[in-house]
C-alpha positions as CSV (number, residue, x, y, z in Angstrom):
1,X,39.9,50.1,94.6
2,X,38.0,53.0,95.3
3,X,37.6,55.8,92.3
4,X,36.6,58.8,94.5
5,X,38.1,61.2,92.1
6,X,38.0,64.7,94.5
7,X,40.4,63.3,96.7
8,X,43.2,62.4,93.8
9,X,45.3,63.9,91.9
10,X,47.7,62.7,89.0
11,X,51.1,62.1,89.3
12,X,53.0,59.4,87.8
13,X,53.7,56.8,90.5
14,X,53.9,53.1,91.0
15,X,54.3,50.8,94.3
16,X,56.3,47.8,94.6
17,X,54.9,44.7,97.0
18,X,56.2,43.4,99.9
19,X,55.7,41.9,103.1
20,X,56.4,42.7,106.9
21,X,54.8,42.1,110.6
22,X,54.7,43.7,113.6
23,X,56.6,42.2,116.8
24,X,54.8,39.8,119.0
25,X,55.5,37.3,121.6
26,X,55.1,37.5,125.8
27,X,56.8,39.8,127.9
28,X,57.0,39.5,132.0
29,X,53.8,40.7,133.8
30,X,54.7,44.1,135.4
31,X,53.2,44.4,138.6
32,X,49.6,45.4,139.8
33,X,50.6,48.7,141.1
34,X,52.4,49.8,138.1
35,X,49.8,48.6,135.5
36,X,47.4,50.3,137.4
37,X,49.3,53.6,137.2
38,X,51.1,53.7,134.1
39,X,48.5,52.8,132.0
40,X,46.7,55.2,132.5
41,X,49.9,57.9,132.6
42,X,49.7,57.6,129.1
43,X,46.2,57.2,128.1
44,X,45.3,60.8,128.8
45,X,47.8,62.8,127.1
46,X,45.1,64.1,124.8
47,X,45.4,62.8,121.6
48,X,47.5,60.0,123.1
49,X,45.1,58.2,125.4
50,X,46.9,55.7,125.9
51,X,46.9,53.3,128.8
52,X,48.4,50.3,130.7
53,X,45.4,48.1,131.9
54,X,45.3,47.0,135.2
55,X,45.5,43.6,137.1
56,X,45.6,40.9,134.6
57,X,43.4,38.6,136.2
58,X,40.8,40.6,137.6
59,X,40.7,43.3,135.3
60,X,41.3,40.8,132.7
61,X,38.0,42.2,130.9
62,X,39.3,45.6,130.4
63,X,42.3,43.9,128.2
64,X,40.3,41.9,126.2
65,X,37.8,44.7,125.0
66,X,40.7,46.4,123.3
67,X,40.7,45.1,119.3
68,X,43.5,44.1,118.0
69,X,44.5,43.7,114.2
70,X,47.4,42.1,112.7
71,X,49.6,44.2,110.9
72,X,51.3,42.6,107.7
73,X,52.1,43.7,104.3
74,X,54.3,46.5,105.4
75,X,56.7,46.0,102.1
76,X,60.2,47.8,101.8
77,X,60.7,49.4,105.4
78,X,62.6,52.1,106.5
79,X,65.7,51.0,108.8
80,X,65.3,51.3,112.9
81,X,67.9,53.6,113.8
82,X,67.7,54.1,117.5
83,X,66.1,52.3,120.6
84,X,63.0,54.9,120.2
85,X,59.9,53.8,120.3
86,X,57.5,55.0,117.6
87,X,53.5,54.6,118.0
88,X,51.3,55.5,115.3
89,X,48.7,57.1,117.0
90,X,45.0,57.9,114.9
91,X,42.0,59.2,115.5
92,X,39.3,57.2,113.5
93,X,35.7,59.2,112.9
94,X,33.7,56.5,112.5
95,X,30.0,56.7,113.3
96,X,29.2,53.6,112.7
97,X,28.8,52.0,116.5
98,X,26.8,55.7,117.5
99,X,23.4,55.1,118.6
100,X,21.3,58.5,117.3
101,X,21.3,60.2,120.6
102,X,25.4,60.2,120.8
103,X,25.6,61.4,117.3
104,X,23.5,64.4,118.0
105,X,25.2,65.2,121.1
106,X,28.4,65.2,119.4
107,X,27.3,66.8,116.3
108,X,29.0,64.2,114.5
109,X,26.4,63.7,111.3
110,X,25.4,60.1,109.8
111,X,28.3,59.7,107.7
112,X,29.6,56.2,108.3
113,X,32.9,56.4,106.0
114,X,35.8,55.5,108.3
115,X,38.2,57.9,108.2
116,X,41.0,59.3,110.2
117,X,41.1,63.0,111.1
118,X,44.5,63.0,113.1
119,X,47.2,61.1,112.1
120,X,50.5,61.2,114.7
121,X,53.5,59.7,115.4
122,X,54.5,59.6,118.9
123,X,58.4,59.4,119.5
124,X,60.0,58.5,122.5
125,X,63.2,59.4,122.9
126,X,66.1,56.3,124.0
127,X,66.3,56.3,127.3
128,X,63.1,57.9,128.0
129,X,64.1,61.6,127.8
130,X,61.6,63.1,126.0
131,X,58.7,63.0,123.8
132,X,57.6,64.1,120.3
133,X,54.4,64.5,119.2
134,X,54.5,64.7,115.0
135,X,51.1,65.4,113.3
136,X,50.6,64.5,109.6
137,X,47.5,66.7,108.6
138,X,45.0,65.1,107.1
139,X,44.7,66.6,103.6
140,X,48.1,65.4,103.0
141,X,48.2,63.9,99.5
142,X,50.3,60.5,98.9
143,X,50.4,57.8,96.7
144,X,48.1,54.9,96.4
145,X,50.3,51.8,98.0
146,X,49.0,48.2,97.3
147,X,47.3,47.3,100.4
148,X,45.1,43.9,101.2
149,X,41.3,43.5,102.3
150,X,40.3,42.3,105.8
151,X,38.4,43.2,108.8
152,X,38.7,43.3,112.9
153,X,36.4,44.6,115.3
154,X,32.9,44.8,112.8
155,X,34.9,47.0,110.3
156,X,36.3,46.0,107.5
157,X,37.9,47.4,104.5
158,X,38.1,46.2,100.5
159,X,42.4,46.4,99.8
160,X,43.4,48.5,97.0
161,X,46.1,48.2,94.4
162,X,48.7,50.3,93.7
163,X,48.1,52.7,90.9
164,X,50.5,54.3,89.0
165,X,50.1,58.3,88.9
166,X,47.2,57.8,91.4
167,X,47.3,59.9,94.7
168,X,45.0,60.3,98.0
169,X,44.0,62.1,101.0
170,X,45.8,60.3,103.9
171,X,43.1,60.7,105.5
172,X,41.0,58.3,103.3
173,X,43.7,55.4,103.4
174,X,42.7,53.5,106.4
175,X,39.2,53.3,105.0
176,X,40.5,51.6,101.9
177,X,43.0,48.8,103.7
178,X,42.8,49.5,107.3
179,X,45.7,49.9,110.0
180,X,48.0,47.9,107.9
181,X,47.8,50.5,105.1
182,X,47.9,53.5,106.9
183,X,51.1,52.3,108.3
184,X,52.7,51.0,105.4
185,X,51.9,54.8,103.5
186,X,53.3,56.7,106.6
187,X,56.4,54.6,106.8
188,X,56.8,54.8,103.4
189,X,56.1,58.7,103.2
190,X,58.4,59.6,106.2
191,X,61.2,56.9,106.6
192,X,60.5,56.3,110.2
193,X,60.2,52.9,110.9
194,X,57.0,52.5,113.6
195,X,56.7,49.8,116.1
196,X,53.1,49.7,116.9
197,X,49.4,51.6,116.3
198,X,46.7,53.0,118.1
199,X,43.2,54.0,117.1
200,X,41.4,55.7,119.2
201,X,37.4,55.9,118.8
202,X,35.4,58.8,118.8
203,X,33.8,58.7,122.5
204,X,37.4,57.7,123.6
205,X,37.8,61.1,123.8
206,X,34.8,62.6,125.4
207,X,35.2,59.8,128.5
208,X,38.9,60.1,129.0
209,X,38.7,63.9,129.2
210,X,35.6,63.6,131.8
211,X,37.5,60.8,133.5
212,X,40.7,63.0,134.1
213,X,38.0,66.3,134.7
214,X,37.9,68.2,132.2
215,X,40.2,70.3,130.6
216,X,41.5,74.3,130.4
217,X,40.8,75.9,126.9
218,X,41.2,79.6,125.6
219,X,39.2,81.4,122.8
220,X,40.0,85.2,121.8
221,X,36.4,85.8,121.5
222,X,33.4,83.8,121.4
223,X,32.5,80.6,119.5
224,X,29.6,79.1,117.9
225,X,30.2,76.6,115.7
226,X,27.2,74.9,114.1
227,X,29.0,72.0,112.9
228,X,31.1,71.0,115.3
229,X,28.9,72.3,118.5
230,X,31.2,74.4,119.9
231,X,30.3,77.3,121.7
232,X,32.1,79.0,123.9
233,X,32.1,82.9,124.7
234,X,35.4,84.9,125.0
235,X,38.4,83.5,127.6
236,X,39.3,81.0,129.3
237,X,37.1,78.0,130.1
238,X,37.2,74.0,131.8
239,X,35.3,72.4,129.8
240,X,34.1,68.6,129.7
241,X,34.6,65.2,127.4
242,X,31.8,66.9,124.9
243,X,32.8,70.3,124.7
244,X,36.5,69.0,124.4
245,X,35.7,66.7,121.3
246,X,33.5,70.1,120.1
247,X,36.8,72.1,120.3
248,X,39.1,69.1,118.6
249,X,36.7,68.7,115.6
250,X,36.2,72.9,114.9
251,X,37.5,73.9,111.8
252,X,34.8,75.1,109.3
253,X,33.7,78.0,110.7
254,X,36.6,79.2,113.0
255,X,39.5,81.4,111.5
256,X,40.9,80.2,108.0
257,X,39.0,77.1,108.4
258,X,41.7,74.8,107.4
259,X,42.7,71.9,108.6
260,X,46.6,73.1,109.4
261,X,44.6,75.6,111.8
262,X,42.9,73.0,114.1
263,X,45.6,71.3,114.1
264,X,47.4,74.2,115.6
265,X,44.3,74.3,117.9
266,X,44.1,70.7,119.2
267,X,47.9,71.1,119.9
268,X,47.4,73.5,122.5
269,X,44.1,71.4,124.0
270,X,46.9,68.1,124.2
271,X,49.4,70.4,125.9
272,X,46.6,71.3,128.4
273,X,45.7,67.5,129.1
274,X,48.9,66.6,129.7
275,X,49.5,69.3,131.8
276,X,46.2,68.2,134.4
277,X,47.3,64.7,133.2
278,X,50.7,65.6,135.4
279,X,49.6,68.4,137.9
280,X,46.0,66.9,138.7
281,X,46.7,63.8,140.6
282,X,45.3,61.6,138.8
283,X,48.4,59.3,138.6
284,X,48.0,58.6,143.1
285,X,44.5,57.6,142.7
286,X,43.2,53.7,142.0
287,X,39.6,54.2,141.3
288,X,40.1,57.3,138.7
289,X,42.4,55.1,136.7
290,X,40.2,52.3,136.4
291,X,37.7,54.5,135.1
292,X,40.3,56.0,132.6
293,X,41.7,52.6,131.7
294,X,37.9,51.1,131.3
295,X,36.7,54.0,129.1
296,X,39.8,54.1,126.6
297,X,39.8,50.4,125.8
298,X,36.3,50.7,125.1
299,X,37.0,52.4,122.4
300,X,41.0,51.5,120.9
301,X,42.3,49.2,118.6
302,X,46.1,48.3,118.9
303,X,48.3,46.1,116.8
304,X,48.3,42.4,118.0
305,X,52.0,42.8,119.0
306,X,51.7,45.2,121.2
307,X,51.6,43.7,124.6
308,X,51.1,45.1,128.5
309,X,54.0,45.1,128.9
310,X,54.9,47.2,125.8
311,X,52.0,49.6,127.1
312,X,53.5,49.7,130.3
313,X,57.0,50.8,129.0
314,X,55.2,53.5,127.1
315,X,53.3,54.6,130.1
316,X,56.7,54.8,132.1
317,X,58.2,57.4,129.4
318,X,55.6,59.8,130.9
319,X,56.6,59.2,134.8
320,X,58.2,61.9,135.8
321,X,58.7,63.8,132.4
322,X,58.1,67.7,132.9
323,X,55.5,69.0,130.3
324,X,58.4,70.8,128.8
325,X,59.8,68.1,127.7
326,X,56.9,66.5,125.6
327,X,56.7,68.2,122.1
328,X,53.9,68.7,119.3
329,X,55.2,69.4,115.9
330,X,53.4,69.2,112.5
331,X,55.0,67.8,109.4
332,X,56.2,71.1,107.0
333,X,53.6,71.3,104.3
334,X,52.7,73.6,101.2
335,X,49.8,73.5,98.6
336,X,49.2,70.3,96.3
337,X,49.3,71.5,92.9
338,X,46.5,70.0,91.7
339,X,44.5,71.7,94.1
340,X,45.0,74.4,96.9
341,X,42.7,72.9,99.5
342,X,44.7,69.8,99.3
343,X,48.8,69.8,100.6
344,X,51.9,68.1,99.9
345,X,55.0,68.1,101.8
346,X,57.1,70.7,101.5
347,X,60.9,69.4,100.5
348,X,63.0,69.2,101.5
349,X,61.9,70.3,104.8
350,X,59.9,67.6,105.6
351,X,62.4,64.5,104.8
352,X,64.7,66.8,106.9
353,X,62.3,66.7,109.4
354,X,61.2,62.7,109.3
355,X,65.0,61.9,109.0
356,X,65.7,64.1,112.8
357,X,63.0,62.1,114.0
358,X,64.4,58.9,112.7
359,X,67.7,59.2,114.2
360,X,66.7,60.9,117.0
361,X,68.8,64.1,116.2
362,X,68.2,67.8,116.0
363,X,67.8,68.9,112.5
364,X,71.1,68.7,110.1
365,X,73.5,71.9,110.8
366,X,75.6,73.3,107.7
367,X,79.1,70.7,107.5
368,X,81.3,72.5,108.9
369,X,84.8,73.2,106.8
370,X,87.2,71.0,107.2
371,X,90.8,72.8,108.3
372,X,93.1,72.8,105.4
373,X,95.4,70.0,105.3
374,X,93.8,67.6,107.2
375,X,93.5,63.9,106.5
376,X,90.4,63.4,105.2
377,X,88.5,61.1,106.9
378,X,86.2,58.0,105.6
379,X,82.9,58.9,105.6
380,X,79.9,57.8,107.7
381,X,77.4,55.6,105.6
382,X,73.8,55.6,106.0
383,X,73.4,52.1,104.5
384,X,76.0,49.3,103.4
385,X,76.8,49.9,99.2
386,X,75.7,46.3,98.6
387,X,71.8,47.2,99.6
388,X,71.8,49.9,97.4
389,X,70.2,49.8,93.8
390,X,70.8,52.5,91.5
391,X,70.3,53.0,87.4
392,X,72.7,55.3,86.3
393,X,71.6,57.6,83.0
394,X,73.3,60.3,81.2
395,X,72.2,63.6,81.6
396,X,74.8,65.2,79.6
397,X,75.7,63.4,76.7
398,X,79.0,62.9,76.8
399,X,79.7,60.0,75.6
400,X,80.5,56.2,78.0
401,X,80.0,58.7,81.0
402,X,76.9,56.3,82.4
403,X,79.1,53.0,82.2
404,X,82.3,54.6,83.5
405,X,80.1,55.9,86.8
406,X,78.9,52.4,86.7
407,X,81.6,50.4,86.7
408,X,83.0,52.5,89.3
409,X,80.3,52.2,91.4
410,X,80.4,48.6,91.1
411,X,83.8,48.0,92.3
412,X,82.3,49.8,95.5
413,X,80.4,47.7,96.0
414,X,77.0,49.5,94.8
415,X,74.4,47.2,93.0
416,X,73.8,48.9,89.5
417,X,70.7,48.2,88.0
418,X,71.3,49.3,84.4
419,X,72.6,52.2,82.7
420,X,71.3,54.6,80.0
421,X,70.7,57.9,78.6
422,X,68.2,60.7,79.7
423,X,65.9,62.2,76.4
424,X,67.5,65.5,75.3
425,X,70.5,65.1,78.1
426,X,70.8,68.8,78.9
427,X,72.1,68.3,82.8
428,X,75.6,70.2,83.8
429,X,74.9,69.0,87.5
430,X,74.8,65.3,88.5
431,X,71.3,64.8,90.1
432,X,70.2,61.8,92.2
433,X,66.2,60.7,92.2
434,X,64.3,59.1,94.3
435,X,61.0,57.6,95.2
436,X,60.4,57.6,99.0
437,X,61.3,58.6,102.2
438,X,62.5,54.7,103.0
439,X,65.3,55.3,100.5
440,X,66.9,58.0,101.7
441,X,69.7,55.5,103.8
442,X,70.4,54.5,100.5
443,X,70.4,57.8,98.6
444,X,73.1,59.4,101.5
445,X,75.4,56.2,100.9
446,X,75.6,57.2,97.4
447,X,75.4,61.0,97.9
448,X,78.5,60.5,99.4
449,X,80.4,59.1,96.3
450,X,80.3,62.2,94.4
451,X,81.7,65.6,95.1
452,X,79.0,67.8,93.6
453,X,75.1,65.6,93.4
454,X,71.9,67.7,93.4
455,X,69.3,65.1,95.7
456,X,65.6,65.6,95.1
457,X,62.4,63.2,95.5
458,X,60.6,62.1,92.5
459,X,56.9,60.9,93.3
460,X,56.7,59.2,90.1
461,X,59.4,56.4,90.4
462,X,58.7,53.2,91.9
463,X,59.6,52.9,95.9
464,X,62.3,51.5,95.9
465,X,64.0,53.2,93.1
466,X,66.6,55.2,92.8
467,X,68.4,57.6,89.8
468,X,71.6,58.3,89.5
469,X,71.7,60.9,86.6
470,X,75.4,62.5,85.3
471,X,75.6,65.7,84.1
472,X,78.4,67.2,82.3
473,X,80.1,68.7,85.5
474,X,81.0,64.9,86.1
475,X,84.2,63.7,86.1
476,X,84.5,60.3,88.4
477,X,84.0,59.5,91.7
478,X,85.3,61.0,95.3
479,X,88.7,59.8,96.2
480,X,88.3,56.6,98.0
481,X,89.2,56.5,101.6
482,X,92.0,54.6,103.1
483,X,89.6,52.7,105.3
484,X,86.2,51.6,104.9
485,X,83.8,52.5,106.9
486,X,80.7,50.7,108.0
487,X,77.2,51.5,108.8
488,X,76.4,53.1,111.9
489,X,73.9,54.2,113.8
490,X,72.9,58.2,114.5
491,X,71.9,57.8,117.8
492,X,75.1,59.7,119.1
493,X,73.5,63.2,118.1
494,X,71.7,65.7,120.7
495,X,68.3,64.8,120.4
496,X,65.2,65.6,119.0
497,X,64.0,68.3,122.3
498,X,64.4,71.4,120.2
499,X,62.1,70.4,116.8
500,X,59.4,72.4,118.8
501,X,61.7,75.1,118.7
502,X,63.2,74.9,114.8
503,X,59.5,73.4,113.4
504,X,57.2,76.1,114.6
505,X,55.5,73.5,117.1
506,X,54.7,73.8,121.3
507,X,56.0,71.9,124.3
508,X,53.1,70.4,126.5
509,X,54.0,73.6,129.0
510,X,52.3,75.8,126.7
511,X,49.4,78.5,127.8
512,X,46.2,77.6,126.1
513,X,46.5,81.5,125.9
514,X,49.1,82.2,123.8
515,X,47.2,80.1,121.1
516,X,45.3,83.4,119.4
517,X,47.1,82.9,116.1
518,X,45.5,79.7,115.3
519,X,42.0,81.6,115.8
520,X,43.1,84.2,113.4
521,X,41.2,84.4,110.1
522,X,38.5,85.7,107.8
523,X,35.9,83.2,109.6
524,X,36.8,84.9,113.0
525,X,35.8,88.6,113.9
526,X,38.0,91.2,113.3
């Protein structure tokens, strides 16, 4: 475990083991043509660089240089709601594999800690209709998750344990247990189950973007940017693989110099890939998609259950879909309290925002009022009773509240855990805590039991945990309805297309010039 202290703070927190894998097993060969083409469809949507490799005997080469890692340890995970598929999607900064020359060209230093400076989750919509983009910014605090050692590829990493009260950077996770960990924490964090990962190297980058020729950037006046290399005068520019990687790495000396800022930045450079991705022609020509597809798995790591023919359905989401339809969105954030130049997500906002992206739904609307004198009707569970665990605790001292709650619960269905008192009671509202996103199927189940319950997240409960604390408001459970209803899925709902909209993000249509805000700062000129 690793004790770098700056990139912690204390909370009260403890993680609970378990064990998962990711899907595996053969799939029918698509054919040459498509491979060819959709594989690289996806590969250059900026940050997604995806690709689907071409002939797999003759290009059979390309396909094997692309590490793979086996993804296990994944312990309590979030249901899968929908069809969608979701792709973890990371940039790893590792220098190690640089020779001196590329790391002074890319201004990259000699650090060789392997990090992750963008984090995403790419959703694609059931049935193909769209696709979100959802950044997770780096400085994200969360809690330290038990995680194993191993290695792939020449990298390795040393496992951690879970620590109680112990949080870190997201950023610094895959360092500590690899692809495996990163997973399990951004499951855990969000509640959206993922299907398969995707590092993408450092030069990945630079080659893909000069493969696909270059790309359209903006600046509202000029650039120069020591530490990233980046200099660029006032306007608009094309600029190449290096100068692209220059522009996605800025974030020192350029406006607030926060992270939150260049990811706002490297938004607007994806929506412009993605839009010569689709206008350029790249898609109708055989040798520039070799190139593409050569140069990207040069430099990627996938899980070992993604297969071709999984890249190839991936690649086809892109066919076809107007830039206006592919969205970038970044998770809703606010300071950690421990320390301003670290953040947290903001709730609940963000769970709002992990749970639309789930289920594949805008975000939740105000229930509307039910017309007086209807028939009520039984209501829609999240999760079935007999999966969820709950301790239920007096909040308001009145006294065999906790067992009657209990008991009632019980006949529901509901496992209870235990029962007991909270230290000074004190609570008039009944309040329901919770450790992770993962549990909110569970938590909605049981919101649903009681007319009046206050839901919040608790960092320092187990996962896996949840509270169920009375107050004095309490009086028993909601009527039960005449028939029981069963879980269901939320796939039903309009989908996720507006999030750019409601979340403050871009669709891949956007101008790289209507990007000046995320220039604007004290590092900028006036």
């Amino acid at each position: 475990m690793r004790s770098d202290a700056g990139k912690r703070g204390m909370i009260r927190r403890s993680a609970r083991l378990g064990r998962g894998s990711a899907p595996a097993g053969p799939r029918p060969r698509p054919s040459l043509r498509h491979r060819i083409a959709a594989w690289a469809s996806v590969g250059v949507v900026g940050v997604l660089v995806v690709a689907v490799l071409g002939a797999y005997v003759k290009y059979r080469e390309v396909w094997d240089s692309i590490g793979r890692v086996t993804v296990t340890d994944l312990g309590h995970r979030p249901p899968k709601y929908t069809n969608a598929l979701n792709i973890l999607v990371f940039g790893s900064d590792n220098r190690s594999k640089l020779t001196a020359q590329q790391r002074a060209l890319l201004h990259t230093g000699s650090d060789t800690e392997n990090s992750t400076d963008s984090i995403m989750i790419v959703h694609v919509s059931p049935g193909r209709r769209g696709v979100t983009v959802l950044s997770l910014p780096r400085d994200t605090m969360v809690p330290y998750y038990s995680c194993p050692s191993g290695q792939s590829g020449g990298e390795s990493w040393p496992g951690q344990q879970a620590v109680t009260g112990v949080f870190e950077r997201i950023n610094a996770v895959f360092a500590a247990g690899g692809p495996s960990c990163l997973w399990k924490t951004v499951e855990q964090q969000t509640g959206i189950r993922l299907d398969h990962f995707i590092e993408l190297g450092l030069t990945s980058m630079v080659k893909v973007v000069n493969d696909v020729g270059g790309v359209n950037v903006c600046v509202p006046f000029a650039v120069d940017s020591p530490k990233s290399g980046l200099r660029l005068a006032a306007g608009e520019h094309h600029i190449g693989g290096v100068q692209a990687l220059a522009f996605w790495r800025a974030r020192e000396d350029v406006g607030t110099g926060s992270d939150l800022q260049r990811l706002q930045r490297d938004q607007y450079l994806a929506a412009q890939v993605l839009q010569g991705v689709l206008h350029g022609g790249l898609l109708s020509s055989p040798s520039r998609l070799l190139s593409v597809i050569g140069d990207a798995a040069a430099a990627m790591t996938t899980d070992s259950g993604l297969t071709q023919s999984d890249m190839l359905a991936l690649a086809e989401s892109f066919r076809g879909l107007p830039a206006r339809d592919v969205q970038f969105v970044t998770a809703p954030n606010v300071p950690y309290p421990a320390n301003p130049n670290e953040l947290s997500f903001a709730q609940p906002q963000a769970d709002g925002l992990f749970q639309a992206v789930a289920h594949d739904t805008t975000l939740p609307r105000a229930a509307r009022t039910r017309h007086h004198g209807a028939a009520a009707a039984p209501p829609v569970l999240d999760a079935a009773p007999g999966t969820v665990k709950v301790q239920v605790l007096n909040g308001s001292g009145v006294t065999g509240i906790a067992s009657q709650a209990a008991a009632a619960l019980a006949s529901r269905g509901f496992v209870v855990t235990g029962t007991g008192d909270v230290a000074g009671f004190g609570y008039s509202g009944s309040v329901i805590e919770y450790a992770s996103a993962t549990e909110l199927p569970e938590v909605r189940t049981l919101q649903k039991q009681l007319a009046s319950v206050t839901v919040r997240r608790d960092p320092s409960l187990a996962p896996g945990s949840i509270e169920l604390i009375l107050g004095s408001s309490f009086t028993a459970l909601t009527p039960r309805p005449a028939a029981a209803s069963h879980p269901t899925s939320h796939s039903s709902g309009p989908g996720v297309g507006a999030l750019a909209r409601s979340d403050g993000g871009i669709t891949g249509s956007a101008s790289c010039k209507s990007d000046t805000a995320a220039f604007t700062g004290p590092n900028s000129p006036g």
